[in-house]
VMD Tcl script that draws the C-alpha trace (Angstrom):
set ca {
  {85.03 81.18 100.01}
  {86.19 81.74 103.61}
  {82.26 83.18 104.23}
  {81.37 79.38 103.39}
  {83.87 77.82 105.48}
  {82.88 79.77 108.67}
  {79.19 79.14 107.90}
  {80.02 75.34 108.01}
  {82.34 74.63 110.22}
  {81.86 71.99 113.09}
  {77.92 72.22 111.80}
  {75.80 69.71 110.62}
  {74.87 70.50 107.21}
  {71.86 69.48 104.97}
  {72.66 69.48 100.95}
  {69.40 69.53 99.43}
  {69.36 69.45 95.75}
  {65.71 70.19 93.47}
  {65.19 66.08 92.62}
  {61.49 65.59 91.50}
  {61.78 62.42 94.18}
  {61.72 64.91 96.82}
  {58.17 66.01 96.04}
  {56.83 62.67 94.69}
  {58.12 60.70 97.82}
  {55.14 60.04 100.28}
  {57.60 61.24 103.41}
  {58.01 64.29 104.25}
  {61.78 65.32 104.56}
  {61.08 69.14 105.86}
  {61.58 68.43 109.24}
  {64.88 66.56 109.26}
  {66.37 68.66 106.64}
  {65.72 71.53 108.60}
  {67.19 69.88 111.95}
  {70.54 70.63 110.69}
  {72.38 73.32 111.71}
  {72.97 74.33 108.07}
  {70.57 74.11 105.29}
  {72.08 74.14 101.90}
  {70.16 74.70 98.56}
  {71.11 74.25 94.63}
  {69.30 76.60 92.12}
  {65.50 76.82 91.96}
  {64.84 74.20 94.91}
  {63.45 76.54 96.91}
  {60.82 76.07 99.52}
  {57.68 78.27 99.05}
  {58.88 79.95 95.56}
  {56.59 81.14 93.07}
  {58.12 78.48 90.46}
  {55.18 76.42 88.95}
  {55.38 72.84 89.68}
  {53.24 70.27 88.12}
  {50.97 72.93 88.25}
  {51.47 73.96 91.87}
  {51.90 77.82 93.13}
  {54.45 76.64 95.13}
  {56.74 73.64 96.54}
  {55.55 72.16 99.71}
  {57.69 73.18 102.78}
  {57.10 70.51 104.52}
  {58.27 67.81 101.82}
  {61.54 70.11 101.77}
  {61.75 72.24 104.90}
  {61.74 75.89 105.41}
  {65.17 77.22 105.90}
  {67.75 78.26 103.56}
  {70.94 79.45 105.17}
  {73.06 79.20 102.09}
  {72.02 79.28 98.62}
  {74.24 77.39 95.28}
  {72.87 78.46 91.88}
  {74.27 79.02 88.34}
  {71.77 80.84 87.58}
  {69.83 84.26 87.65}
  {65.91 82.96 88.46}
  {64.67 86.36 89.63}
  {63.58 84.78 93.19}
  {65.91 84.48 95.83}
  {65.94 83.05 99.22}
  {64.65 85.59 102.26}
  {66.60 83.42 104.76}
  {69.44 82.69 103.29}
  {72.85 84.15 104.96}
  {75.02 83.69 102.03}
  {74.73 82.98 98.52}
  {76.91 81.63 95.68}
  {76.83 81.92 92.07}
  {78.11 79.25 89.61}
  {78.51 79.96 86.37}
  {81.43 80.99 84.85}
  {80.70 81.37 81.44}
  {79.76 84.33 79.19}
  {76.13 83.38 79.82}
  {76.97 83.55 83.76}
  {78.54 86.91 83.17}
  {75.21 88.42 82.27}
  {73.78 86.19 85.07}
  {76.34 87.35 87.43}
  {75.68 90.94 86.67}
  {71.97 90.82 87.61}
  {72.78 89.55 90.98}
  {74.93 92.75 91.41}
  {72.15 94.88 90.33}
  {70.20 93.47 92.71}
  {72.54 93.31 95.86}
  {71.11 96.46 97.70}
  {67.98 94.54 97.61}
  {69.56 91.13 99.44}
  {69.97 90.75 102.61}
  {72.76 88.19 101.85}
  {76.42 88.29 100.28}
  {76.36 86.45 96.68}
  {79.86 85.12 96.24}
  {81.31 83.64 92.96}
  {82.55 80.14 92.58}
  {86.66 80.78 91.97}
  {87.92 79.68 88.84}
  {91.16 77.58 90.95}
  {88.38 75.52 92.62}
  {86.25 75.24 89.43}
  {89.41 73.16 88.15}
  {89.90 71.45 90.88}
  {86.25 69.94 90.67}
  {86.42 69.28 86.71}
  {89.61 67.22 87.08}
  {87.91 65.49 90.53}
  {84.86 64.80 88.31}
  {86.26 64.18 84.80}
  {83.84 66.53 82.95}
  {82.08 70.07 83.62}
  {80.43 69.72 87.15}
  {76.95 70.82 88.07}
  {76.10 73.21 91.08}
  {75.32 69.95 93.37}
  {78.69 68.33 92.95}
  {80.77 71.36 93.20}
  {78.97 72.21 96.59}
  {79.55 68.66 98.11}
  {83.08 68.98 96.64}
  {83.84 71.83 98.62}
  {81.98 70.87 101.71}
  {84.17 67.56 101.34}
  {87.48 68.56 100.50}
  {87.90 71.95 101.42}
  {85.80 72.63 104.77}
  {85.08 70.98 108.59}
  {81.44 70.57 108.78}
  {80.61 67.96 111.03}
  {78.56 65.81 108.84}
  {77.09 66.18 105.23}
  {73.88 64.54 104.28}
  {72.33 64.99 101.11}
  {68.45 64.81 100.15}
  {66.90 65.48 96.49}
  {70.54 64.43 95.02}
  {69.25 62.33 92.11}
  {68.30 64.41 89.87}
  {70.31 62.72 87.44}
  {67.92 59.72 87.35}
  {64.52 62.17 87.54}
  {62.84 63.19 84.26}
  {62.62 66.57 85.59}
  {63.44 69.20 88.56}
  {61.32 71.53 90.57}
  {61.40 73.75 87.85}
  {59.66 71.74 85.56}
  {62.00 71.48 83.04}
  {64.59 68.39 81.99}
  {68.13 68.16 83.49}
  {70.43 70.05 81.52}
  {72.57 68.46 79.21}
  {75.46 69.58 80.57}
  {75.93 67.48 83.49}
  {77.82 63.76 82.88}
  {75.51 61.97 84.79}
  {77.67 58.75 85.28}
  {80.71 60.87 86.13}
  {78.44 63.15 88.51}
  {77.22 59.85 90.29}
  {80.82 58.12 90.57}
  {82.17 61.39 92.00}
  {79.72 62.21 94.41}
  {79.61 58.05 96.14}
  {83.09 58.82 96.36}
  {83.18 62.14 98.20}
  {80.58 60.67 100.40}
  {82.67 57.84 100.72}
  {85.19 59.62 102.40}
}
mol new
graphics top color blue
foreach p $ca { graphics top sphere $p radius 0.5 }
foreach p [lrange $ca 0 end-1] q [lrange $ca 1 end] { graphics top cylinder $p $q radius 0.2 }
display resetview
């Protein structure tokens, strides 16, 4: 992870996860997210991506911003980021083993490093959180606890309490959504 720590440190850094209230809000967030010095995506919540949304070609930019300098996802979505200077793969299951291996089949055609999430730090989180962690929580985990950025601020991060994400499709069951929520006010607590 010392790519990620480098990328962040001293930097302001903009954690934008694929909320539906990112879209649906009547501000647009594109410009101040992409004022920080780092812009940090989870999964599909990318700008500009060929992911239908409510029937959309594409999410608007300028609800969302433009950059992407490093990409979280636990999954294998067949799009990718063009921008991006680093990206990081989540899962650690069996599933994310066959996940895992198309983003190696793919890396001559990246212009970015995909890293995977280290199992030491995956327990860290889970014990932090009290439950399996999603890719948000784990990514403000380690911005919180294990790197120097010079501020966090997070935007889209509520996708616990939004029917459904930019892909269009619920919010996993997998995520603990009061333990998710507790955890994250108290890393941005600190």
């Amino acid at each position: 992870m010392k790519a990620l720590l480098d990328l962040v440190r001293g930097k302001s850094v903009a954690v934008v996860g694929n909320a539906m209230s990112l879209l649906d809000s009547s501000v647009d967030l594109g410009g101040e997210i992409d004022s920080h010095d780092i812009v940090l995506r989870m999964n599909a919540g990318l700008p500009n991506t060929p992911v239908p949304v409510r029937g959309m070609a594409g999410i608007y930019a300028k609800k969302v911003g433009y950059r992407t300098d490093i990409w979280a996802t636990a999954k294998w979505f067949g799009i990718e980021p063009k921008d991006a200077k680093l990206g990081i793969f989540m899962k650690l299951t069996a599933l994310g083993d066959r996940h895992w291996q198309k983003f190696q089949e793919t890396q001559d055609q990246r212009s970015f490093p995909m890293e995977r999430w280290p199992m030491p730090m995956e327990r860290q989180v889970r014990d932090f959180v009290g439950a399996d962690p999603g890719t948000g929580i784990r990514m403000v985990y380690a911005l919180k606890r294990w790197a120097t950025p010079a501020s966090v601020r997070l935007f889209g991060m509520d996708c616990w309490d939004t029917v459904s994400t930019w892909s269009g499709k619920p919010n996993t069951p997998n995520h603990v959504p009061n333990l998710e929520k507790e955890a994250l006010r108290l890393l941005m607590s600190e």
